[in-house]
One Martini backbone bead per residue (centre of mass of N, CA, C, O) as a GRO file, in nm:
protein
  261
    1UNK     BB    1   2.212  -0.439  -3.141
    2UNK     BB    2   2.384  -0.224  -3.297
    3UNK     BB    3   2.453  -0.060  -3.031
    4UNK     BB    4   2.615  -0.309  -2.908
    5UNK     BB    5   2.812  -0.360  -3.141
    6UNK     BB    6   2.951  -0.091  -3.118
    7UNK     BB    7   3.045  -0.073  -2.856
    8UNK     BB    8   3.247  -0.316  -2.892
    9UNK     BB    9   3.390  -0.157  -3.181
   10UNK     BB   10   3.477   0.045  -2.911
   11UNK     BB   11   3.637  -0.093  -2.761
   12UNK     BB   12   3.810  -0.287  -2.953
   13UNK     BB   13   3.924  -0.165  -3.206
   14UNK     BB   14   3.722  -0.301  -3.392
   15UNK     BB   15   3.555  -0.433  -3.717
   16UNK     BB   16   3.321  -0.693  -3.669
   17UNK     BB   17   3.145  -0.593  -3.942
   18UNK     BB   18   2.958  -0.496  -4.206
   19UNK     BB   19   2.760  -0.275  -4.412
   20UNK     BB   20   2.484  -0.350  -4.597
   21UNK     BB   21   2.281  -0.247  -4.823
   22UNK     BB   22   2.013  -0.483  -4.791
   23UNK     BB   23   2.206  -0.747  -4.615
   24UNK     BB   24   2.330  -0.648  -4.353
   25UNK     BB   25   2.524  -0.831  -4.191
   26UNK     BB   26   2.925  -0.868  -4.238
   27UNK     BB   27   3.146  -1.056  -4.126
   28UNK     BB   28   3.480  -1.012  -4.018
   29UNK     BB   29   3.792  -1.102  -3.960
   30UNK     BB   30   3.806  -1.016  -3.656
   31UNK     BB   31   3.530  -1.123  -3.612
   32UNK     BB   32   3.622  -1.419  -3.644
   33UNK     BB   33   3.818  -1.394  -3.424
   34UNK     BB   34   3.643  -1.346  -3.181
   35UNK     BB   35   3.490  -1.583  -3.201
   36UNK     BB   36   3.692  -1.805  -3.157
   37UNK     BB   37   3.818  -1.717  -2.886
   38UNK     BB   38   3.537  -1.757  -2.747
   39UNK     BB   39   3.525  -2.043  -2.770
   40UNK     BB   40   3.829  -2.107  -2.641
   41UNK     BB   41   3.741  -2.018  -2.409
   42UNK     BB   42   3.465  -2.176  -2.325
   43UNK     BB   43   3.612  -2.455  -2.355
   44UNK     BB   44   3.900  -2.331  -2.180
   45UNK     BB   45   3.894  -2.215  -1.895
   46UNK     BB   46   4.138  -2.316  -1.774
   47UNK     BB   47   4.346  -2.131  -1.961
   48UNK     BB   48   4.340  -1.902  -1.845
   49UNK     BB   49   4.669  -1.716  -1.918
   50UNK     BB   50   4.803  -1.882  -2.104
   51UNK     BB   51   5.030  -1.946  -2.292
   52UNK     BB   52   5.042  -1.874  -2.649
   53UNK     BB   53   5.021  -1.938  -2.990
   54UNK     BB   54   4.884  -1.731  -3.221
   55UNK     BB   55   4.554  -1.869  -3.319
   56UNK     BB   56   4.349  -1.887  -3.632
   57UNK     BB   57   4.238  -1.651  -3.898
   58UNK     BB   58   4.385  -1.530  -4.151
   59UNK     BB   59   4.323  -1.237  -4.361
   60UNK     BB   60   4.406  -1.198  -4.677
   61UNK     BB   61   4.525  -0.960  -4.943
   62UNK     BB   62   4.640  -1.017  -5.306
   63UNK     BB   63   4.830  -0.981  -5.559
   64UNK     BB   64   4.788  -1.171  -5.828
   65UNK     BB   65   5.138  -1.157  -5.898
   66UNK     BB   66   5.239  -1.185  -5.569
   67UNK     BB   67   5.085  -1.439  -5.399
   68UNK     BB   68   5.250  -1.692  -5.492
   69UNK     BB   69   5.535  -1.622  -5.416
   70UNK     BB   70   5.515  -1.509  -5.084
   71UNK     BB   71   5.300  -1.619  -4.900
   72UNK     BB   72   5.332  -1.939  -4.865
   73UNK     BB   73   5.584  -1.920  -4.696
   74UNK     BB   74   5.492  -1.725  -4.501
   75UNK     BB   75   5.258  -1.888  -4.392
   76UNK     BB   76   5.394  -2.155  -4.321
   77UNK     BB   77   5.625  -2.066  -4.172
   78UNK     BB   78   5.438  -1.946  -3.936
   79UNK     BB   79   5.275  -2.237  -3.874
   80UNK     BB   80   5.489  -2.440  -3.779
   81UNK     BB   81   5.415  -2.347  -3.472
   82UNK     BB   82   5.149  -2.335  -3.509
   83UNK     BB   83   4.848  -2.447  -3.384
   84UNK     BB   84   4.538  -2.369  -3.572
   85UNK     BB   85   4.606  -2.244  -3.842
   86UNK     BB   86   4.448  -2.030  -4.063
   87UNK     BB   87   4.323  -1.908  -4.370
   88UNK     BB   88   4.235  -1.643  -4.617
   89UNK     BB   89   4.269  -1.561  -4.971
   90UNK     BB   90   4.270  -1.282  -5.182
   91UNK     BB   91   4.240  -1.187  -5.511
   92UNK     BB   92   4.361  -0.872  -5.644
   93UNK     BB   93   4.359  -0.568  -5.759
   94UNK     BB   94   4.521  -0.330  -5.667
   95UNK     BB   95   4.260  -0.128  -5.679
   96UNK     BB   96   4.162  -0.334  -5.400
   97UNK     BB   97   4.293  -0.336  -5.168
   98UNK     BB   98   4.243  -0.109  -4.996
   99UNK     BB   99   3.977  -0.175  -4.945
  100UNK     BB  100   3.948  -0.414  -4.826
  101UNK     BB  101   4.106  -0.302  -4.563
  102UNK     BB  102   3.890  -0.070  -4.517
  103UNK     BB  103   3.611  -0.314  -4.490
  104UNK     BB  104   3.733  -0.561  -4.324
  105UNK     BB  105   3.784  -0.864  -4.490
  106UNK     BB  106   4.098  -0.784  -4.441
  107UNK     BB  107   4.391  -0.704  -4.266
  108UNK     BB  108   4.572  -0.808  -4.500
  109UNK     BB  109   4.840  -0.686  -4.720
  110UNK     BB  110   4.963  -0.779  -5.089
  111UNK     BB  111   5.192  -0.584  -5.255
  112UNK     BB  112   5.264  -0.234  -5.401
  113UNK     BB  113   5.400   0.070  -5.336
  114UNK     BB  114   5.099   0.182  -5.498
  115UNK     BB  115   4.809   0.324  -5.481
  116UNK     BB  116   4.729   0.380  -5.142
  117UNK     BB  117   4.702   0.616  -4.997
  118UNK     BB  118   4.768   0.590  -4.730
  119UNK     BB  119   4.695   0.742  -4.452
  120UNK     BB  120   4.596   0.445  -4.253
  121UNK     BB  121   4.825   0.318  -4.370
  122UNK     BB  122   5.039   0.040  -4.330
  123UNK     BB  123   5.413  -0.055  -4.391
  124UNK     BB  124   5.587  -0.344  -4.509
  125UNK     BB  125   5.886  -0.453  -4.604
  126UNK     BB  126   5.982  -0.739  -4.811
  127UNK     BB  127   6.039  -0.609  -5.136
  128UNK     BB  128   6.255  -0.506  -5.422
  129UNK     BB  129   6.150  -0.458  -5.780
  130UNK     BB  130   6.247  -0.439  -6.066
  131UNK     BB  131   6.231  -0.422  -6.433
  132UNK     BB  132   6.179  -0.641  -6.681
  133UNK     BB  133   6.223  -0.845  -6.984
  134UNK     BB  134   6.012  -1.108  -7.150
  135UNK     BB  135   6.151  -1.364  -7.335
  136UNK     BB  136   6.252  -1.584  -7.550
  137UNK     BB  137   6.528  -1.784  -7.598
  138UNK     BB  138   6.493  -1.739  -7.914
  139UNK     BB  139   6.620  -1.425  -7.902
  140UNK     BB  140   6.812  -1.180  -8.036
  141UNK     BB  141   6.840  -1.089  -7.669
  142UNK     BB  142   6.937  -1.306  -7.482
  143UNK     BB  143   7.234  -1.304  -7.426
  144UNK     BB  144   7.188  -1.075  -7.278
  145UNK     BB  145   7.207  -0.875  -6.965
  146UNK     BB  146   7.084  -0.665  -7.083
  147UNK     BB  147   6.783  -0.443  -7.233
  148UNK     BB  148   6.700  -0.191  -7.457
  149UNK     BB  149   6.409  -0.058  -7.544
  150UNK     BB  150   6.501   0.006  -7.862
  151UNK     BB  151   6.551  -0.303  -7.894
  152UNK     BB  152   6.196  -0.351  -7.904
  153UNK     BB  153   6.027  -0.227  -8.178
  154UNK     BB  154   5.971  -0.447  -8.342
  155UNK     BB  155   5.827  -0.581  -8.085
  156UNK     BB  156   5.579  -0.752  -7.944
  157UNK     BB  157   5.358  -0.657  -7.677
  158UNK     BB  158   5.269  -0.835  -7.379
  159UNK     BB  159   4.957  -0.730  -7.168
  160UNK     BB  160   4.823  -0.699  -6.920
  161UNK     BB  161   4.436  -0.662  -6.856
  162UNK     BB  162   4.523  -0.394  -6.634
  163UNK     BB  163   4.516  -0.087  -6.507
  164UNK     BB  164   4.767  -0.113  -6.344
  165UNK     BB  165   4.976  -0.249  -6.557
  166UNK     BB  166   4.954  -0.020  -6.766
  167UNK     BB  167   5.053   0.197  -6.595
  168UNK     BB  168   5.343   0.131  -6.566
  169UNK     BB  169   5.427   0.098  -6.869
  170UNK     BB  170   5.299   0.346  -7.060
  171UNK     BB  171   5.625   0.471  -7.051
  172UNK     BB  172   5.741   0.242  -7.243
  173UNK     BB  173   5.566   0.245  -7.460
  174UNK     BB  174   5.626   0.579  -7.543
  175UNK     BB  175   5.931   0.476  -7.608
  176UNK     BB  176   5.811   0.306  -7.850
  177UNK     BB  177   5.524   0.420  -7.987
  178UNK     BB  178   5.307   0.341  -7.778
  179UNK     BB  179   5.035   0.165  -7.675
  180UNK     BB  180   4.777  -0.056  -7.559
  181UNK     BB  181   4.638  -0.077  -7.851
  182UNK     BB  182   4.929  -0.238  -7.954
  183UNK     BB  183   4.892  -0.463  -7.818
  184UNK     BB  184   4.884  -0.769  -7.631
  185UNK     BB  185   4.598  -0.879  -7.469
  186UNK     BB  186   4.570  -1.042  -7.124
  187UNK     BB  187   4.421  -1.204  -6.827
  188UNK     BB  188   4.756  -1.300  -6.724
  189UNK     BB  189   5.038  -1.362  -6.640
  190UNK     BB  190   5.062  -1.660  -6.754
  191UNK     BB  191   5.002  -1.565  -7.056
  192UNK     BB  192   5.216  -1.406  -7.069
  193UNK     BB  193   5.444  -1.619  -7.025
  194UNK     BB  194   5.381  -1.819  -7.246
  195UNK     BB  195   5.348  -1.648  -7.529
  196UNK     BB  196   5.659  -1.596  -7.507
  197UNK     BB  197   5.783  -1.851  -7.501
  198UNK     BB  198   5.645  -1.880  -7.781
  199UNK     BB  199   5.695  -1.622  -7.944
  200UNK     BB  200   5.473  -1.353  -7.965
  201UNK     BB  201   5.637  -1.187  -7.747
  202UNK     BB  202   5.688  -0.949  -7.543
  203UNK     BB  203   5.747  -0.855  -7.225
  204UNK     BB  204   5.632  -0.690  -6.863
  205UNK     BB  205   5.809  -0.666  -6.554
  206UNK     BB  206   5.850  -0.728  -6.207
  207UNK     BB  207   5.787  -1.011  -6.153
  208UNK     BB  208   5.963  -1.362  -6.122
  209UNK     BB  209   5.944  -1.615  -6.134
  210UNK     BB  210   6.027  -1.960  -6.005
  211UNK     BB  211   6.104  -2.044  -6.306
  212UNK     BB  212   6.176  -2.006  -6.640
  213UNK     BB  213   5.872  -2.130  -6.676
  214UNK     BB  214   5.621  -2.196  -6.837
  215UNK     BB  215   5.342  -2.387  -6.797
  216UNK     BB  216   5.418  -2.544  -7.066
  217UNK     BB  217   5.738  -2.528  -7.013
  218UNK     BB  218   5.860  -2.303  -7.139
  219UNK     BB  219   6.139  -2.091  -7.195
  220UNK     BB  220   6.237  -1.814  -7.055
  221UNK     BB  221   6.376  -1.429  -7.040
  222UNK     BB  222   6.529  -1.260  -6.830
  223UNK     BB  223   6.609  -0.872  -6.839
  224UNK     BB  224   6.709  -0.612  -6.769
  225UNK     BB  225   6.712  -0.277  -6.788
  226UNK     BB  226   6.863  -0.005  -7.029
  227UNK     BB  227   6.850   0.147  -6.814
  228UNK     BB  228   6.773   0.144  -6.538
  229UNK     BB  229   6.525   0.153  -6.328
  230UNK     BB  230   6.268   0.198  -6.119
  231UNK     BB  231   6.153   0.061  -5.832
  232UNK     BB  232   5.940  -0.182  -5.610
  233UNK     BB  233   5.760  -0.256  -5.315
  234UNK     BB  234   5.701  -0.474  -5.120
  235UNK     BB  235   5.411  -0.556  -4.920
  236UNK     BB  236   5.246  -0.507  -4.633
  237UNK     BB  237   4.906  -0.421  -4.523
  238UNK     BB  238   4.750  -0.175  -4.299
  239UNK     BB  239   4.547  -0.070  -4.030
  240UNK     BB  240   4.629   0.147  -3.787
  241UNK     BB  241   4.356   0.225  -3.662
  242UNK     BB  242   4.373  -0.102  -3.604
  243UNK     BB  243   4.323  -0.365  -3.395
  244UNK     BB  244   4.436  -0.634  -3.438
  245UNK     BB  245   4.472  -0.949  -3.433
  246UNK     BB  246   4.694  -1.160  -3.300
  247UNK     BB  247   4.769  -1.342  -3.555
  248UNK     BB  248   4.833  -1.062  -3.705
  249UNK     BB  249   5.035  -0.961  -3.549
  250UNK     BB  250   5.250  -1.213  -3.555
  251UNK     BB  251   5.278  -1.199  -3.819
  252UNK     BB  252   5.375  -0.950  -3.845
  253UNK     BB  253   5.607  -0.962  -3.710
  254UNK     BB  254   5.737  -1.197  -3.893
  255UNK     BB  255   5.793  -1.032  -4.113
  256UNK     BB  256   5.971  -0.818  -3.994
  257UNK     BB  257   6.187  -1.052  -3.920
  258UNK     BB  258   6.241  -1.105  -4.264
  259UNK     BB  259   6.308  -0.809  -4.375
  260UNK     BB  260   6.441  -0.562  -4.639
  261UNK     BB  261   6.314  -0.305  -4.515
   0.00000   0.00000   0.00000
């Protein structure tokens, strides 16, 4: 049996399988992709080679602070054409994005284009995001245009506790006399903008959730950082050296006729 899936997955260029040690095999993204096609042709043998628009169920890995922000709107625009589309959507720390990708439980991933290790992965961008501070509406440099590290020095400083997000801001830190231990670390975006909103301290982002107000309604103030920051790419990642599933192919085609990159 093993060496007839290894045959079939060195057919298809695909990776229908995963294996765990001591747990035997677990179908992977493409494998479930390749299962309902088959259904789908032994159901409707009549219909073998006629044009359809790629139906089935997409698998994506996606940055918690990222996935509620551009997915929706992707996955819906991509489906309202295509009848029978499926999701399964994982969030995963950055840390965690390429693994997912690259042991074939999710085909596509949405991410930030840093700590991916290129290799076998390929990228389209989708956006490219700033870091600004997010204060309270009532802080005394609220109405400012843009806010220079400098001038947040008096103040508490609230950050994701996240290794990938730690290390983003580590740099902004050490220029304000901070470590991360010296921060109020919280276990989420929402939390960290709630806090903010309510008046504990500032944070910092590269995300920006619309509109500016935290879950339980209070309002916060994004503004960019001066001078510039370098910006981080929002991407799409795959495997390169693997071939799609055919839904994933045409989502990533619509992704990229809608890319900023």
């Amino acid at each position: 049996m093993s060496s007839a899936i290894a045959e079939l997955e060195r057919i298809l260029g695909r990776k229908l399988f995963r294996r765990k040690t001591g747990h035997g095999l677990e179908i992977t993204a493409a494998g479930r992709q390749l299962l309902i096609e088959a259904r789908t042709i032994l159901s409707a043998a009549g219909a073998i080679g006629a044009e359809r628009s790629p139906a089935g169920e997409i698998a994506v890995a996606c940055f918690r602070d990222l996935g509620a922000i551009y997915l929706p709107r992707l996955l819906t625009g991509y489906a309202a054409t295509r009848e029978g589309l499926s999701f399964r959507i994982l969030e995963a720390d950055l840390a965690d994005i390429r693994g997912l990708i690259l042991d074939g439980r999710c085909e596509l991933g949405l991410t930030y284009d840093t700590g991916l290790e290129r290799g076998d992965l390929k990228t389209t961008c989708i956006d490219r995001l700033s870091p600004h501070v997010l204060m309270p509406k009532s802080h005394r440099l609220s109405g400012r245009s843009s806010v220079a590290l400098d001038d947040l020095k008096q103040d508490r400083v609230i950050l994701e506790n996240y290794p990938s997000t730690i290390s983003f801001f580590l740099p902004f830190l050490a220029r304000l006399g901070l470590s991360d231990r010296d921060c109020q670390m919280v276990p989420s975006f929402e939390m960290q903008r709630s806090l903010v909103a309510n008046g504990w301290g500032v944070g910092f982002s590269y995300a920006r959730p619309a509109p500016d107000l935290a879950h339980d309604g209070a309002e916060l103030v994004c503004r960019p950082l001066r001078p510039a920051e370098p910006g981080l790419d929002v991407v799409l990642v795959h495997l390169g050296t693997q071939t799609l599933s055919p839904t994933a192919q045409a989502f990533l085609k619509f992704v990229q006729a809608r890319s900023t990159g």
